[in-house]
C-alpha positions in Angstrom: -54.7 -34.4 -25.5 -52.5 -34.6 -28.4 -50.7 -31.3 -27.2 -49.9 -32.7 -23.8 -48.7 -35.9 -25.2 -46.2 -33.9 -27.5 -45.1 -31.9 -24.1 -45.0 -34.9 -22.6 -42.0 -36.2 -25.2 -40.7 -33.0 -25.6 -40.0 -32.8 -21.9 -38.7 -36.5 -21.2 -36.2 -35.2 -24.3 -35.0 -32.8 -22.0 -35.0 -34.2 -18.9 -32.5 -37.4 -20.6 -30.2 -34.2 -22.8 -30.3 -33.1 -19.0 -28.9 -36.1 -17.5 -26.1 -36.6 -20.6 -25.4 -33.3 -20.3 -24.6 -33.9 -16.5 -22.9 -36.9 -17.1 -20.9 -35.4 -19.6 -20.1 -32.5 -17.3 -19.5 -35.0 -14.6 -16.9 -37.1 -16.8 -14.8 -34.1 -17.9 -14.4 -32.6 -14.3 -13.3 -36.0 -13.3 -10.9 -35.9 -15.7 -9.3 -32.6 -15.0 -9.7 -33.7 -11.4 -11.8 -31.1 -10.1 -14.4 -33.6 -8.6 -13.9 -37.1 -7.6 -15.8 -40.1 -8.5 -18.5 -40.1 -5.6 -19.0 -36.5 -5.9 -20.0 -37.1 -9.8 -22.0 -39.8 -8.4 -23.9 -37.2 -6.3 -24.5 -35.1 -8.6 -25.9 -37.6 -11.0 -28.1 -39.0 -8.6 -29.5 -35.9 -7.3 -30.0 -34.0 -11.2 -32.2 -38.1 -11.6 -33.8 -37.3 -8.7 -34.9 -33.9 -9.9 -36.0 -35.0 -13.2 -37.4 -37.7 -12.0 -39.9 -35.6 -9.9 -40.2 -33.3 -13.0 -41.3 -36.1 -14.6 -44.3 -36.9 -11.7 -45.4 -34.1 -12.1 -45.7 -34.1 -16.2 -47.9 -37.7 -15.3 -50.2 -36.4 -13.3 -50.4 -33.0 -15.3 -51.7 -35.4 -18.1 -53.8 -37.5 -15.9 -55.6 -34.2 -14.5 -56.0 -33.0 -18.2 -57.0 -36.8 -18.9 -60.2 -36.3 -15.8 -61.0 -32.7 -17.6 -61.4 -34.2 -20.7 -64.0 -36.8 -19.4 -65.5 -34.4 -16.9 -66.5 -32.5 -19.7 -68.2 -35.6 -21.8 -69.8 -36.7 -19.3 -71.3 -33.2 -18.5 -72.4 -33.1 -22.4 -74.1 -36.1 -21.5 -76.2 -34.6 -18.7 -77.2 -32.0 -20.4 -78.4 -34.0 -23.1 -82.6 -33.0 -24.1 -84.2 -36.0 -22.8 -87.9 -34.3 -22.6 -88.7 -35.3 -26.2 -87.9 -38.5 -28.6 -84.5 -38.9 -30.0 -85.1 -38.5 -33.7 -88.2 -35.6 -34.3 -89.8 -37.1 -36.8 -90.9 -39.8 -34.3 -94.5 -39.4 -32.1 -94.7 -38.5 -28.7 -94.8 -41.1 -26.1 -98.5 -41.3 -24.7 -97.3 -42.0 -21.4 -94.2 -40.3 -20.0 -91.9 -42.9 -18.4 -89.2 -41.9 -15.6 -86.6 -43.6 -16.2 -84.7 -45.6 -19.8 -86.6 -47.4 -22.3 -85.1 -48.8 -25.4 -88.3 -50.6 -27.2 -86.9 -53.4 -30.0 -83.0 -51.4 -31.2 -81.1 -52.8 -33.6 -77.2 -51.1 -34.3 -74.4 -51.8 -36.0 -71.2 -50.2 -36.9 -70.2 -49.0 -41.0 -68.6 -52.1 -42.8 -69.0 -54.3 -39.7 -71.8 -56.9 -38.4 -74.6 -55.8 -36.8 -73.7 -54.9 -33.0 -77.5 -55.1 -31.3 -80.3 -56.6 -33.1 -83.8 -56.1 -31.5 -82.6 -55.3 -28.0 -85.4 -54.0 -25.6 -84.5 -52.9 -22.4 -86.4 -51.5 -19.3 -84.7 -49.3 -16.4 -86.7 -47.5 -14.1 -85.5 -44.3 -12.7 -83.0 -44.7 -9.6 -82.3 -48.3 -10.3 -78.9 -49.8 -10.4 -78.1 -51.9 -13.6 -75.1 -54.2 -14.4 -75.1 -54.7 -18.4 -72.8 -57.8 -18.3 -72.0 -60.3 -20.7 -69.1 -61.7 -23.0 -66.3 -59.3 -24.6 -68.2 -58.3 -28.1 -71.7 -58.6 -27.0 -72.9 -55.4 -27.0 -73.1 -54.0 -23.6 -70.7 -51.0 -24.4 -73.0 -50.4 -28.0 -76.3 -50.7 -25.5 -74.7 -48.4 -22.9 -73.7 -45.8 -25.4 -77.1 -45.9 -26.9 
């Protein structure tokens, strides 16, 4: 992502040297009267137009890059092991459950407050779930986890 950004100002650089360049251009041929006024218009109009499309196209080059990007997290996701416990060391469930189960988490972030303190949450397989609740409560921290 960090290369596309740096395209990304490397070409609106361009595209505005472009549009100087052509308004330079369009100045000095006005001046040796070789174009008139309106036609410099044109011309300054159409080269912003041109750019301007150049520069749709660098957007939605990033935003497609952008969708890649999370495709490819969320696919590390689903292929995440979920057939045994998170952390080895910890016993086998005695009953296998279909679904998520979170069973008394507590979480919190380096040099901050605890984010989650004994949390226990129950979602059966298939179900739709809302995790709602006010900004800094946890439901991004509970949804990662």
């Amino acid at each position: 992502m960090k290369i596309n950004f740096t395209s990304f100002l490397v070409t609106e650089a361009l595209i505005y040297a472009a549009l100087v360049i052509a308004l330079v251009d369009s100045c000095v041929r006005i001046t040796k009267g070789s174009i008139t006024i309106s036609q410099a218009l044109i011309v300054l109009m159409l080269s912003y137009s041109y750019f301007s499309s150049a520069q749709q196209l660098m957007s939605a080059s990033h935003s497609a890059l952008t969708a890649i990007s999370a495709a490819g997290k969320v696919e590390e996701i689903l292929d995440t092991d979920t057939t045994r416990p998170f952390a080895p060391s910890l016993p086998e469930d005695k009953e296998h459950f279909n679904g998520i189960r979170m069973e008394h988490v507590s979480y919190g972030y380096e040099g901050r407050a605890r984010a989650l303190q004994d949390v226990s949450l129950t979602i059966p397989k298939g179900s739709v779930v809302a995790l709602v609740g006010l900004s800094g409560c946890g439901k991004s921290t509970t949804a990662s986890l």
